[in-house]
py3Dmol code that shows the C-alpha trace and the ligand (Angstrom):
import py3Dmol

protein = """\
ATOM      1  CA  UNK A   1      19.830   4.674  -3.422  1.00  0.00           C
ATOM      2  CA  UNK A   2      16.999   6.997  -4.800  1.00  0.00           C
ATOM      3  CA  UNK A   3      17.975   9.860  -2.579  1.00  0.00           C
ATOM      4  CA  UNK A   4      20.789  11.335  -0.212  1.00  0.00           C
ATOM      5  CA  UNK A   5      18.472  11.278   2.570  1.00  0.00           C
ATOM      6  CA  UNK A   6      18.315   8.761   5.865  1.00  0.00           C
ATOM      7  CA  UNK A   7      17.075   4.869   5.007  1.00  0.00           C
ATOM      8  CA  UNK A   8      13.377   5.136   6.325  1.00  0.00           C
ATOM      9  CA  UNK A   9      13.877   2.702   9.399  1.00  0.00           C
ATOM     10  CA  UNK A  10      16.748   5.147  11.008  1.00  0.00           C
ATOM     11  CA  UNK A  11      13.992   7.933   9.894  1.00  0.00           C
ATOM     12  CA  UNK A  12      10.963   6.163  11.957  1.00  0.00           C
ATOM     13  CA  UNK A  13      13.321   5.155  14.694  1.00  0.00           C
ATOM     14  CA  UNK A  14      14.918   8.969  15.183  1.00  0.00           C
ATOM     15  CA  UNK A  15      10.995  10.675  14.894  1.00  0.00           C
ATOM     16  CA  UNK A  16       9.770   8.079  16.974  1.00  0.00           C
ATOM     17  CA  UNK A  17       6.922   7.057  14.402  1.00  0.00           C
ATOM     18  CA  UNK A  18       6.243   3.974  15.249  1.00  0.00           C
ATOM     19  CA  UNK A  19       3.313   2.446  13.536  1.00  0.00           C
ATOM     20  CA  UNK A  20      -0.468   3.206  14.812  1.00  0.00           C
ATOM     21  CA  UNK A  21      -3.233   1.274  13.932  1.00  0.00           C
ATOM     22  CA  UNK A  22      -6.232   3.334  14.508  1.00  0.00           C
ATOM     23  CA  UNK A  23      -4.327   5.497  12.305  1.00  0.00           C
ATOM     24  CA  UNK A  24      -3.939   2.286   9.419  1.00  0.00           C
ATOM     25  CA  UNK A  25      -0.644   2.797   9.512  1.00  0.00           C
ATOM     26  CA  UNK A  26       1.805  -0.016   7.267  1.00  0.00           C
ATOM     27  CA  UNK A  27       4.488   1.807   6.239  1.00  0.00           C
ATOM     28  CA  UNK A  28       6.553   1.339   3.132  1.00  0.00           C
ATOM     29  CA  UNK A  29      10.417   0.801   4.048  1.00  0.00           C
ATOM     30  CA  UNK A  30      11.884  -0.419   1.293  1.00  0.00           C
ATOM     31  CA  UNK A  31      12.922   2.961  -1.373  1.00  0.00           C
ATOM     32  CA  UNK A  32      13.387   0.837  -4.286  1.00  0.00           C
ATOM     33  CA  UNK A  33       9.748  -0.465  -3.451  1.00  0.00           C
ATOM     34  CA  UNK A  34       8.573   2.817  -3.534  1.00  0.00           C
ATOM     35  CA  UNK A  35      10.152   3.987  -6.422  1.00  0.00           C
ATOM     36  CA  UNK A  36       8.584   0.951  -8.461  1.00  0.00           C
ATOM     37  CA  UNK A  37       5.556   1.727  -7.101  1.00  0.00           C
ATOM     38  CA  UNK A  38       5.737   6.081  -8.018  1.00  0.00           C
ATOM     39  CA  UNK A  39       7.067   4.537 -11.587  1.00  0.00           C
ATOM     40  CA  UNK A  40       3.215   3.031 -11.944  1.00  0.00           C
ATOM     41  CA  UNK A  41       2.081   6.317 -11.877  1.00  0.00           C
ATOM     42  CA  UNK A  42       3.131   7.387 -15.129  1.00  0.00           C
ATOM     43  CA  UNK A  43       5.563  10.494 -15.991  1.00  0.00           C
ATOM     44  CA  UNK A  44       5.702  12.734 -13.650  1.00  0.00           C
ATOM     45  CA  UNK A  45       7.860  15.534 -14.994  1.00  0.00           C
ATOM     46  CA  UNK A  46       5.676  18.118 -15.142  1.00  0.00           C
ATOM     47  CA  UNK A  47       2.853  17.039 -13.052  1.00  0.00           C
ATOM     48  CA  UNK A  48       1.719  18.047  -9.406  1.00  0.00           C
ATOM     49  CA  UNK A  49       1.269  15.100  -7.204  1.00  0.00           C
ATOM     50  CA  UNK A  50      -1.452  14.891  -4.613  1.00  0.00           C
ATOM     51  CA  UNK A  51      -0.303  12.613  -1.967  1.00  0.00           C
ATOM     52  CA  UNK A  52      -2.923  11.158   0.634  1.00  0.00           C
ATOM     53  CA  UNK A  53      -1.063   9.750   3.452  1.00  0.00           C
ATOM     54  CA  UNK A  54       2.588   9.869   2.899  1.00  0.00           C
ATOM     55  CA  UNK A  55       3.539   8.361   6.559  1.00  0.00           C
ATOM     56  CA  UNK A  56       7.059   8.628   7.035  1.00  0.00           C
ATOM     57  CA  UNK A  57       7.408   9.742   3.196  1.00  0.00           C
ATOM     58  CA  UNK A  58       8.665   6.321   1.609  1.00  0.00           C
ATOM     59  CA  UNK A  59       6.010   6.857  -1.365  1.00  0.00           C
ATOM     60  CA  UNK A  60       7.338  10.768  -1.418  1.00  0.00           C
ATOM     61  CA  UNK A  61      10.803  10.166  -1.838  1.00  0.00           C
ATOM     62  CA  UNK A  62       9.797   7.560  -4.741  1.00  0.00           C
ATOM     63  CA  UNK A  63       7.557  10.527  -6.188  1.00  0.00           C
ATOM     64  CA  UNK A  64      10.217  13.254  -6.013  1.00  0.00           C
ATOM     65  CA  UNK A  65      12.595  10.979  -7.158  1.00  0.00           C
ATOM     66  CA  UNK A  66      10.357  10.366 -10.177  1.00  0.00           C
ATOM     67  CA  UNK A  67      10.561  13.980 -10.923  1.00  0.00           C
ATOM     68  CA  UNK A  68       7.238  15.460  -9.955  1.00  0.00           C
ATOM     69  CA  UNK A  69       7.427  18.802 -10.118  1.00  0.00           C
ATOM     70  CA  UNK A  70       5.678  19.417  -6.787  1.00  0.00           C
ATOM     71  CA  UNK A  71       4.404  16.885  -4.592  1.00  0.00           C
ATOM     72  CA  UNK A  72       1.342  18.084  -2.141  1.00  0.00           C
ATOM     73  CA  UNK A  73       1.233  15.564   0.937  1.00  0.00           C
ATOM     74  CA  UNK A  74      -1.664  15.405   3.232  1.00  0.00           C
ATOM     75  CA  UNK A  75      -1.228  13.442   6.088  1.00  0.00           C
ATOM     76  CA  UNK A  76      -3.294  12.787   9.557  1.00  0.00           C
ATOM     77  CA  UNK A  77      -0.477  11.941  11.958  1.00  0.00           C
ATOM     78  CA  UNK A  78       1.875  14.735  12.877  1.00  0.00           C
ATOM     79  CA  UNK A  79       4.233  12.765  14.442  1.00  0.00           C
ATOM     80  CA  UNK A  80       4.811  12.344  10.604  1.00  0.00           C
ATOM     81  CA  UNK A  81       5.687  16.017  10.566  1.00  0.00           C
ATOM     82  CA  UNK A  82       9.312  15.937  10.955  1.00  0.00           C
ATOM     83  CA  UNK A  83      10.442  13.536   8.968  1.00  0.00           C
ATOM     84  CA  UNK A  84       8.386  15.245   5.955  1.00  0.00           C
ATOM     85  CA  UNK A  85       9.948  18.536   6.534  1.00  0.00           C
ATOM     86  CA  UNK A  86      13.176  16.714   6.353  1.00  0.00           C
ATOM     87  CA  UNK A  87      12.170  15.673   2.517  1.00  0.00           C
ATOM     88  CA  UNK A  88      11.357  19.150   1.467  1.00  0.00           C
ATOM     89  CA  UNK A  89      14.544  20.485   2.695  1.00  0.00           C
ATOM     90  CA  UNK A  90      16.006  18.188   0.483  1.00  0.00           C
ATOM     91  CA  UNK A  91      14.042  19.023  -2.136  1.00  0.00           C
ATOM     92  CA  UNK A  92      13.566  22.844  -2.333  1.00  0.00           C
ATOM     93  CA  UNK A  93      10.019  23.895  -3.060  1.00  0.00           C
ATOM     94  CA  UNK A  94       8.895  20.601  -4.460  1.00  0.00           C
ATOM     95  CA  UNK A  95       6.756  19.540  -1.541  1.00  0.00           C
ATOM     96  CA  UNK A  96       3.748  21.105   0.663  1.00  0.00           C
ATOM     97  CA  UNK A  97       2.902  19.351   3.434  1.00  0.00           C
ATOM     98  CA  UNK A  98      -0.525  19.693   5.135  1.00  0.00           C
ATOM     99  CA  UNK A  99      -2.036  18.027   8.421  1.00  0.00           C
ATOM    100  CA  UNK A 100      -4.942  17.031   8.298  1.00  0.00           C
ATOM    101  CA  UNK A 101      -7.789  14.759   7.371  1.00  0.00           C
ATOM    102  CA  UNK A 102      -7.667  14.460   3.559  1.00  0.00           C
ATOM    103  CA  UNK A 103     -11.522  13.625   3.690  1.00  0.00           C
ATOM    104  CA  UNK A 104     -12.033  16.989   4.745  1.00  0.00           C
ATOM    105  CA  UNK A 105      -9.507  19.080   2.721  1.00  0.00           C
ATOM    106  CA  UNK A 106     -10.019  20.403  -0.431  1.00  0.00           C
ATOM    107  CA  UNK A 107      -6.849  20.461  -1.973  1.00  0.00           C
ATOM    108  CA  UNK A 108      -7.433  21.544  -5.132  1.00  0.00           C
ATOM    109  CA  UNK A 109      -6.258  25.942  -3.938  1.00  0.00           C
ATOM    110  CA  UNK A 110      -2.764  23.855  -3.716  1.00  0.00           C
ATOM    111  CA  UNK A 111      -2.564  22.145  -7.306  1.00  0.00           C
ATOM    112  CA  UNK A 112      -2.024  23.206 -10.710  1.00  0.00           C
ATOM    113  CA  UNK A 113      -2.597  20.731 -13.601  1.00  0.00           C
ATOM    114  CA  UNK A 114      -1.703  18.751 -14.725  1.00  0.00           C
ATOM    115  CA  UNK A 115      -2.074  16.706 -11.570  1.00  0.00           C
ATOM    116  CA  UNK A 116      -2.168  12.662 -10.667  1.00  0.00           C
ATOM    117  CA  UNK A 117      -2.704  11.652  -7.819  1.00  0.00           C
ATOM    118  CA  UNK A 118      -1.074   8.726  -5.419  1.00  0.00           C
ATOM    119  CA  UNK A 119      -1.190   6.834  -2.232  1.00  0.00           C
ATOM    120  CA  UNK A 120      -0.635   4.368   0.114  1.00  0.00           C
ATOM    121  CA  UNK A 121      -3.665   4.838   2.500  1.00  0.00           C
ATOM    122  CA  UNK A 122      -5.582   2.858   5.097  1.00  0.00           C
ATOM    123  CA  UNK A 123      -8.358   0.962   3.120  1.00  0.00           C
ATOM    124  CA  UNK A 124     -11.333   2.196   4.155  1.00  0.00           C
ATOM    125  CA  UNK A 125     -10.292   5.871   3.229  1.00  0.00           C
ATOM    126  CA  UNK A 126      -8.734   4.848   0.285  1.00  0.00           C
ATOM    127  CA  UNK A 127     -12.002   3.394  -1.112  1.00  0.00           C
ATOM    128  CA  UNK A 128     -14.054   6.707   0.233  1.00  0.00           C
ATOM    129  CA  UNK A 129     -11.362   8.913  -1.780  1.00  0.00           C
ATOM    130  CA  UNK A 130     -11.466   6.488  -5.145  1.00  0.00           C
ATOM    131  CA  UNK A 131     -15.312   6.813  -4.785  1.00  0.00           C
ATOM    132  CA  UNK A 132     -15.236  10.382  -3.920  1.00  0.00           C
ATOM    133  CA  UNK A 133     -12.622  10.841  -7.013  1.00  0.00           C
ATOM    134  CA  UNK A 134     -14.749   8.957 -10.019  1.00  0.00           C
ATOM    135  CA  UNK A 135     -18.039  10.981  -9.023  1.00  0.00           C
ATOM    136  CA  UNK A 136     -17.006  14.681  -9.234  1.00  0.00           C
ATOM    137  CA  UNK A 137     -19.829  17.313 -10.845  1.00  0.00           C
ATOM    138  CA  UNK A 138     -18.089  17.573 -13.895  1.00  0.00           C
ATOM    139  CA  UNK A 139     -16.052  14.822 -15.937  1.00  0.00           C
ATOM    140  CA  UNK A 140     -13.178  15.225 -17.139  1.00  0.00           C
ATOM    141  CA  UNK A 141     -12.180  15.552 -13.344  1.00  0.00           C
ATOM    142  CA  UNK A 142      -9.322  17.294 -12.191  1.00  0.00           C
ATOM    143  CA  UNK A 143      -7.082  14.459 -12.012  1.00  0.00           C
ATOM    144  CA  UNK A 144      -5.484  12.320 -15.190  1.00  0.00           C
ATOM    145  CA  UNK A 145      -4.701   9.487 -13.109  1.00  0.00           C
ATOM    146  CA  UNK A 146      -4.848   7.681  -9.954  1.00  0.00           C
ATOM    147  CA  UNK A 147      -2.548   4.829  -8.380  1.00  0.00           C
ATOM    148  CA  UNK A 148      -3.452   3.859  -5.714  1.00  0.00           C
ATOM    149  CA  UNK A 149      -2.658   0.746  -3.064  1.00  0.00           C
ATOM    150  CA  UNK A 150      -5.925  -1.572  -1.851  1.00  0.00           C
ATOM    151  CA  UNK A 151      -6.126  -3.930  -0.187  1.00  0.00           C
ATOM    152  CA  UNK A 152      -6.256  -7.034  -3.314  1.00  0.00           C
ATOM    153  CA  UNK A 153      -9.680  -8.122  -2.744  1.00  0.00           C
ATOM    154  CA  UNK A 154     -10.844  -4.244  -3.662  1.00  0.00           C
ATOM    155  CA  UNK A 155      -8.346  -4.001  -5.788  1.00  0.00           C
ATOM    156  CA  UNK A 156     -10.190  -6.965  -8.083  1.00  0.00           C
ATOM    157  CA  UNK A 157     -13.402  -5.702  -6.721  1.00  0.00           C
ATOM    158  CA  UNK A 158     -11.912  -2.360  -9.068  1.00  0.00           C
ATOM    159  CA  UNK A 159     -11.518  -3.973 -12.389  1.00  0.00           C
ATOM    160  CA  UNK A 160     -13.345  -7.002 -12.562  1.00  0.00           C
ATOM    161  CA  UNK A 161     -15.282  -8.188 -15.573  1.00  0.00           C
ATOM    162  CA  UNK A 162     -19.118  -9.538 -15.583  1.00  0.00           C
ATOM    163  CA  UNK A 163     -19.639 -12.966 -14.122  1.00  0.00           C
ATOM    164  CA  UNK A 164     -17.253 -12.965 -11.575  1.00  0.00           C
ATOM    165  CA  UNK A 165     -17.548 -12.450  -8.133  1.00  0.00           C
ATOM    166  CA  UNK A 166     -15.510  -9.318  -7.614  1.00  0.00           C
ATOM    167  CA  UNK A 167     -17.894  -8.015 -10.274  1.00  0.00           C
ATOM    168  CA  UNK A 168     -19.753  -5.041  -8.877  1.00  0.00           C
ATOM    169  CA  UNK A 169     -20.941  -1.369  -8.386  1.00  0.00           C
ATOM    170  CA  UNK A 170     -17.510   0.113  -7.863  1.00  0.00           C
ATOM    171  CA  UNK A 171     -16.395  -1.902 -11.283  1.00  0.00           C
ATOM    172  CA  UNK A 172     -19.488  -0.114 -12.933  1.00  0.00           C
ATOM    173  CA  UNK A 173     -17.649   3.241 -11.283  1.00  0.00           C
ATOM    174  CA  UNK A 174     -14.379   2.692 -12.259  1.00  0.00           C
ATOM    175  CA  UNK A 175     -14.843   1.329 -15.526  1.00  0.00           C
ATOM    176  CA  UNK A 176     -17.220   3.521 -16.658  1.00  0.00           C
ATOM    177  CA  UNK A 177     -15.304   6.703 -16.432  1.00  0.00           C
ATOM    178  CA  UNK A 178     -11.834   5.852 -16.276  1.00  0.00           C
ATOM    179  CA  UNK A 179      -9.160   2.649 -17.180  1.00  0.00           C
ATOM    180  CA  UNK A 180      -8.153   0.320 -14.673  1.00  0.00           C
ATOM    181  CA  UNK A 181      -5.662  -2.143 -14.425  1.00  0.00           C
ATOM    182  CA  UNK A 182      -3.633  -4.150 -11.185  1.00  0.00           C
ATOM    183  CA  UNK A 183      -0.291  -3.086 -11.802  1.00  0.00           C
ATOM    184  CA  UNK A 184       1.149  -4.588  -9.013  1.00  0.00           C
ATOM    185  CA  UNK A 185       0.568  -7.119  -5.858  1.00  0.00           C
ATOM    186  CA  UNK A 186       2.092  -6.990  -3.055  1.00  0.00           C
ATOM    187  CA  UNK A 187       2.878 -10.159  -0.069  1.00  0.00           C
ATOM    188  CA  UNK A 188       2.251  -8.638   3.376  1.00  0.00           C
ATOM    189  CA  UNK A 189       5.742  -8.902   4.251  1.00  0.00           C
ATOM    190  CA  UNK A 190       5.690  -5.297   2.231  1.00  0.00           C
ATOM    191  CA  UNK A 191       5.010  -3.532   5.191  1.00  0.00           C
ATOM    192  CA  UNK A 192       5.682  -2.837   8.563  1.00  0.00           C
ATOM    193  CA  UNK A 193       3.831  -4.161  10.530  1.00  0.00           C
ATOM    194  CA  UNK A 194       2.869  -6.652   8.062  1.00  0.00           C
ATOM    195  CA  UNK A 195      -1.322  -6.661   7.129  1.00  0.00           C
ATOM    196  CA  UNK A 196      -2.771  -9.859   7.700  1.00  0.00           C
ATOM    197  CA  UNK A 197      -3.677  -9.828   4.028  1.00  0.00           C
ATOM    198  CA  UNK A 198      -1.884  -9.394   0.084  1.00  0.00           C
ATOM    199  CA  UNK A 199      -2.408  -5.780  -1.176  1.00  0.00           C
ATOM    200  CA  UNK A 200      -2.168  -4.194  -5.295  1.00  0.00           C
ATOM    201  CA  UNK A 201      -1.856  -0.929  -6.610  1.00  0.00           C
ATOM    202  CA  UNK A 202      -4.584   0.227  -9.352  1.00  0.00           C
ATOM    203  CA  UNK A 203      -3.661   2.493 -11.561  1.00  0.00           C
ATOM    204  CA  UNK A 204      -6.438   4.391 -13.042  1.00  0.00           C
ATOM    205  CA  UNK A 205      -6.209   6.900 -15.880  1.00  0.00           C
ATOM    206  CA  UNK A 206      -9.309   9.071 -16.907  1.00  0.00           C
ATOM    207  CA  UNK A 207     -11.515   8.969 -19.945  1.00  0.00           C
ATOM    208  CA  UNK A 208     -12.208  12.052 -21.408  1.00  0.00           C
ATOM    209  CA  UNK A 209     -15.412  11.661 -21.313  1.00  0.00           C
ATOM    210  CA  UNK A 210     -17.983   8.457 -19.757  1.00  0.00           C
ATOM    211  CA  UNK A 211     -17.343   5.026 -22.098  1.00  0.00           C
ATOM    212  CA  UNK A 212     -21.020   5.392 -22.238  1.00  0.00           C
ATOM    213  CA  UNK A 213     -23.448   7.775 -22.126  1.00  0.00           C
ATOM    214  CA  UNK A 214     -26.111   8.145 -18.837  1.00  0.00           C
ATOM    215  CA  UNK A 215     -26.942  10.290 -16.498  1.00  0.00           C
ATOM    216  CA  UNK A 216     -24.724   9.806 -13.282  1.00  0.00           C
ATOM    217  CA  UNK A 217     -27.482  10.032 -10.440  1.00  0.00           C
ATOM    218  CA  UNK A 218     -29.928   7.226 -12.989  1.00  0.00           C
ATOM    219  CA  UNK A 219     -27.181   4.751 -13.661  1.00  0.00           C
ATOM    220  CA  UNK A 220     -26.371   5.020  -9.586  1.00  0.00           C
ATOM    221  CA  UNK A 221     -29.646   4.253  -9.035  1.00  0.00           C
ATOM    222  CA  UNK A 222     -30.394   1.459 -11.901  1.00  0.00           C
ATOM    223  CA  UNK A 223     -26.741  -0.575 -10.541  1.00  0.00           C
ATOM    224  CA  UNK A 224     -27.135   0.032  -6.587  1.00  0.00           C
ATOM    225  CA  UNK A 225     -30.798  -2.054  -6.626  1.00  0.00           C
ATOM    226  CA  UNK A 226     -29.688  -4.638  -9.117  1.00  0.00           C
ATOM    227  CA  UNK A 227     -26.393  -5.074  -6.895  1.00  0.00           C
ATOM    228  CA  UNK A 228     -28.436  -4.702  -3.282  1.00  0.00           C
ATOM    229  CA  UNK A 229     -30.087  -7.533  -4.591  1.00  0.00           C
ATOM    230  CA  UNK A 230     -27.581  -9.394  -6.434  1.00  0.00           C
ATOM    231  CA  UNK A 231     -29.179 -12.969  -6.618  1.00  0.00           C
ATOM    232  CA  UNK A 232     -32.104 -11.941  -7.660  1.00  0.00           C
ATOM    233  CA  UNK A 233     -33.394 -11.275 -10.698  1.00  0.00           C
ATOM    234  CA  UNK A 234     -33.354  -7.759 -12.705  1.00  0.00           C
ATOM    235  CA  UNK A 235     -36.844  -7.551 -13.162  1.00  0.00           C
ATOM    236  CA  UNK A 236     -37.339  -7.916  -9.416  1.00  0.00           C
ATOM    237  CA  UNK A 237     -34.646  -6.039  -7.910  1.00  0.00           C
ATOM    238  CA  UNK A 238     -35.058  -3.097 -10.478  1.00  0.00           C
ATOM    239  CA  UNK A 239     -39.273  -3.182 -10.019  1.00  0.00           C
ATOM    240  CA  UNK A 240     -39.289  -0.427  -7.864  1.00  0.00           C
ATOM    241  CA  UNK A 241     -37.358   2.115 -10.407  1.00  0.00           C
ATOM    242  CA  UNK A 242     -40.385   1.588 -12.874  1.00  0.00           C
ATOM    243  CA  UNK A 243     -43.661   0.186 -13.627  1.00  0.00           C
ATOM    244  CA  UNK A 244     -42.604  -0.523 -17.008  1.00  0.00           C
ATOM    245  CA  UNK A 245     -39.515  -2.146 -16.096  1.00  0.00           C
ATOM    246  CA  UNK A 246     -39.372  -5.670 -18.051  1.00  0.00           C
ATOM    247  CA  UNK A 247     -40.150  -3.635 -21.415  1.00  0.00           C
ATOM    248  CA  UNK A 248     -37.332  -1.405 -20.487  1.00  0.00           C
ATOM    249  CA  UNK A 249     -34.637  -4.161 -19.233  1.00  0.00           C
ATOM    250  CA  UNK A 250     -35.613  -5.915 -23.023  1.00  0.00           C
ATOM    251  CA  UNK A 251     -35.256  -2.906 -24.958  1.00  0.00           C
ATOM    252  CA  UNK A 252     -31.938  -2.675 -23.498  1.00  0.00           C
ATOM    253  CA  UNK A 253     -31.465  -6.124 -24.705  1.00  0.00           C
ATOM    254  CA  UNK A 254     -31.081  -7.253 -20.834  1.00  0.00           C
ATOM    255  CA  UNK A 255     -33.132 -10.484 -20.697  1.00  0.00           C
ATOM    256  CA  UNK A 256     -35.399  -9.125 -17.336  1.00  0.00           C
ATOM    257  CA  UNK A 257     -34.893 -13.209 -15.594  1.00  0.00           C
ATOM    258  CA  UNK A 258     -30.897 -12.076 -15.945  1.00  0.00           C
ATOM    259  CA  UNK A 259     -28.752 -11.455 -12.592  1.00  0.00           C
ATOM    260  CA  UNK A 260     -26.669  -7.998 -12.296  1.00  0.00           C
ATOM    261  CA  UNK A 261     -23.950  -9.863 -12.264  1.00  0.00           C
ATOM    262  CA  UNK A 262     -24.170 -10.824 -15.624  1.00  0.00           C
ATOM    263  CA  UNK A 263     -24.586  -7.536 -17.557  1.00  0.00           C
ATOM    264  CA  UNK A 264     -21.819  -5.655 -19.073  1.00  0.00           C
ATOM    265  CA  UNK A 265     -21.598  -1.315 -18.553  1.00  0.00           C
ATOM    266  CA  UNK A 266     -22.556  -0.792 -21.847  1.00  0.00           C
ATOM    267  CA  UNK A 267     -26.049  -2.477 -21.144  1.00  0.00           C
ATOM    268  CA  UNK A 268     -26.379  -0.630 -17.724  1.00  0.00           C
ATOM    269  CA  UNK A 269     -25.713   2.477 -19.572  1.00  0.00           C
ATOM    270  CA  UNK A 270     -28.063   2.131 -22.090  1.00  0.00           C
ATOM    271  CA  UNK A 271     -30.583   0.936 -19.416  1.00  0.00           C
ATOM    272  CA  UNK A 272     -30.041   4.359 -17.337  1.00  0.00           C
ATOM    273  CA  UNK A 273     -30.917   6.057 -20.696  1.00  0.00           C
ATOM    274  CA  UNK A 274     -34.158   4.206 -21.532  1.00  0.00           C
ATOM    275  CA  UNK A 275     -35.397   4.467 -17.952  1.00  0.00           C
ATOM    276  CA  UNK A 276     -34.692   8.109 -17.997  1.00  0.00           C
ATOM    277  CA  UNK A 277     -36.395   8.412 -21.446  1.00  0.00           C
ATOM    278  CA  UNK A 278     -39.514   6.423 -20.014  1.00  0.00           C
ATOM    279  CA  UNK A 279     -39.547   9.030 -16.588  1.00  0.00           C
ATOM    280  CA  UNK A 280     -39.519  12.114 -18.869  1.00  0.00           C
ATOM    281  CA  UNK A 281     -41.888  10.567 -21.194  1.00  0.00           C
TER     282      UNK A 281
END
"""
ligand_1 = """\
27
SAM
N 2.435 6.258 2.468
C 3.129 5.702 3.620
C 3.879 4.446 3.206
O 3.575 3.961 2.100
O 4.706 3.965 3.963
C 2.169 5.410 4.764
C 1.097 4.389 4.455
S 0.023 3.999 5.781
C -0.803 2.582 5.068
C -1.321 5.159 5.686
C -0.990 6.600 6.054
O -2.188 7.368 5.905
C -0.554 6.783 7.495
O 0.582 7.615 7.536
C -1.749 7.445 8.191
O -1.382 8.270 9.267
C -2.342 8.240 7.035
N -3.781 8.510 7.161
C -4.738 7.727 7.701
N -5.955 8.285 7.579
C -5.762 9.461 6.931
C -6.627 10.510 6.520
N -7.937 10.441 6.720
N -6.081 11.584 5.900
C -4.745 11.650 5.676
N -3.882 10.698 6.051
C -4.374 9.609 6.662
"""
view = py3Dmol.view(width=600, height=400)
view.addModel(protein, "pdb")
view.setStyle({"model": 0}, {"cartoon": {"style": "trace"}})
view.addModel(ligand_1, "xyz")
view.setStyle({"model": 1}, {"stick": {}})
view.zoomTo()
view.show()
């Protein structure tokens, strides 16, 4: 028992929530699940807690149970309404709901730092959010940490190494700003209704500042056309960023026949500066 409240099936079957998928909707029903899962997120005491889709509020309770000193929900469905409004009574002033589509709230008016930031969202939104999260104007951004559930395939996509499949532009993202790690899988079973596939939660802290040093909008450009192109080689699929590209791949000590695949951040960072260097030249 994390709570005093109603066990979350009598809660879905009382507000009549049951699951939609348009919506993405595979709830969390098991509390000690969820309060494993709001562990992963590091201490809370002290911190505000953006929420992106609590559902019926499985993930909340966990949070609030935690100790976060506020919790700030957004969540699409308001037939998820009032069972939400039954957490905050139970805990006074320690969560703000808001409906709505998180991809088009700002919810920064409605946090004060230190804040980290959880959920259990549909995929595709989830990935838009991560995305939308590691590329803010200024670094360090406003949150110190993300955990977050994916589906497993993105969640490997998130923090794999060079040379393996999963290896990509979204492990350049993640990696390059911030530390990722799996810290947990999860069967389908999970959830209700049950995904057809396994999911993990990433948990991603911030850097203070980039491992590596290059200019956002350059190293976007220098990773998305060697990994549009990812079986061919660099000095092909990079040609059109630079006429002097093969001198420029070697002086990054990137052999220019190598495949994106292959090449660690560091190397892609210190690309993006050369190539920079060459444009202003
Ligand atoms: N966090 C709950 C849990 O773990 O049981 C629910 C998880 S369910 C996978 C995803 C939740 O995100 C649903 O409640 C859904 O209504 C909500 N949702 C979907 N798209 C959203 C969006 N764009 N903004 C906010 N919430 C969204």
């Amino acid at each position: 028992m994390i709570d005093n409240l109603p066990p979350l099936r009598e809660v879905i079957a009382a507000h009549e929530l049951s699951a939609k998928k348009q919506l993405g909707q595979n709830f969390l029903l098991d509390l000690n699940l969820t309060h494993k899962i709001a562990r992963q997120a590091g201490d809370l005491t002290g911190c505000d807690v953006l929420e992106v889709g609590p559902g019926p509020g499985g993930l909340t309770r966990g949070l609030l149970a935690c100790g976060a000193r506020h919790v700030l929900a957004i969540e699409k469905d308001p037939r998820a309404l009032p069972a939400l409004e039954q957490i905050a009574a139970a805990y006074p002033g320690r969560l703000t709901v808001i409906t709505g589509d998180a991809l088009a709230i700002d919810p920064l008016a409605h946090l004060t730092p230190p804040i980290r930031i959880a959920a259990n969202l549909p995929y595709n939104v989830g990935t838009e959010l991560l995305i939308r999260w590691l590329t803010p104007r200024d670094w360090p951004p406003f949150w110190q940490s993300l955990t977050l559930m994916f589906q497993k395939e993105v969640a490997e996509r998130i923090v794999a190494k060079p040379g393996s499949k999963a290896y990509g532009r979204l492990a350049l993202l993640a990696q390059w700003r911030a530390e990722a790690r799996i810290v947990m899988t999860l069967p389908p079973e999970a959830f209700t209704p049950a995904p057809k596939v396994h999911s993990a939660v990433v948990h991603l802290t911030a850097l203070p500042e980039p491992r590596f040093p290059a200019d956002p909008a350059v190293l976007t450009q220098v990773t998305s056309a060697g990994f549009n192109q990812r079986r061919k080689m660099l000095r092909a699929s990079l040609r059109g960023l630079h006429p002097q590209i093969e001198g420029l791949l070697e002086g990054a000590g990137i052999p220019p026949t190598a495949r994106a695949e292959e090449i660690e951040l560091e190397r892609f960072c210190t690309l993006a500066r050369a190539l920079k260097a060459a444009r202003e030249a």
